[in-house]
N, C-alpha and C positions, 0 to 999 in steps of 0.2 A: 337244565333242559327245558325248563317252563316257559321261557322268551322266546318271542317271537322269530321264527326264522322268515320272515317276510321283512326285515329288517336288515339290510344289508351289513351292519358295523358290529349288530348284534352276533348274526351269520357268520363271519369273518373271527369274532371272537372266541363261539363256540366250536367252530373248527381245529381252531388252535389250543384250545382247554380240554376237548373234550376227544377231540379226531386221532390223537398220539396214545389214547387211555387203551391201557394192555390189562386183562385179568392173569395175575400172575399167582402161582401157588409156591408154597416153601422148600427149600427142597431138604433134604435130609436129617441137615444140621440147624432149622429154623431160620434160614437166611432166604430172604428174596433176591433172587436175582434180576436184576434188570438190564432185557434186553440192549444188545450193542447197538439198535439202533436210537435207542429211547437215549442211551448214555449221552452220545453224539448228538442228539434233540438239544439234550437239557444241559449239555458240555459239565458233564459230571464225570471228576477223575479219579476221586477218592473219598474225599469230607463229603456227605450229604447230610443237608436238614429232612426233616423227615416233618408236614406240616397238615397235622388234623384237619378234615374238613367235611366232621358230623359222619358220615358214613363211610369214608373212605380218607385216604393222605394221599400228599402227594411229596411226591419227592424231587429236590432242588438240590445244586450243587449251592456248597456255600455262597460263594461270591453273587449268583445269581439270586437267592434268597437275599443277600444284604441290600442287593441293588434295588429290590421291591420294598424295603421297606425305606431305603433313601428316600425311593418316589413318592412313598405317602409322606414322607417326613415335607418333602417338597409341593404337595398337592394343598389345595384349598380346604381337604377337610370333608368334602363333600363325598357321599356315597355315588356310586352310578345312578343310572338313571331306572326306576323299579326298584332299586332296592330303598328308598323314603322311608318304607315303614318296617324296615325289616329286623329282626331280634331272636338271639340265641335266646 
């Protein structure tokens, strides 16, 4: 959330990362449910990755998680752009 929204690429991104985020609580049996529309978002039918990120996960249908990390496998290497200095 700390980038710039005067940024239109940026703008565009955090829309779609951050505009679908649901606060969901457990229900009985310690299971999260995730909404039928979020399923349909993130075309999750049954297998999901479950993928830490500091304060929060997120959640990805397999196939869709494999396909992000093809792209870094296919990417140059290089972080975005602000993140230059950035460290867990």
């Amino acid at each position: 959330m700390g980038f710039s929204s005067f940024d239109p690429q940026t703008s565009l991104w955090k829309r779609l990362l951050v505009g679908f985020a649901e606060e969901v609580d457990l229900d009985n049996s310690g299971r999260v449910l995730v909404s039928p529309e979020l399923r349909k978002f993130a075309g999750i039918d049954k297998q999901v990755m479950m993928v830490g990120q500091g304060s929060h996960f997120e959640v990805w249908s397999v196939e869709a998680w494999e396909a992000q990390l093809a792209q870094l496998d296919r990417g140059d290497g290089k972080p975005p752009p602000g993140l230059e200095n950035f460290a867990l």
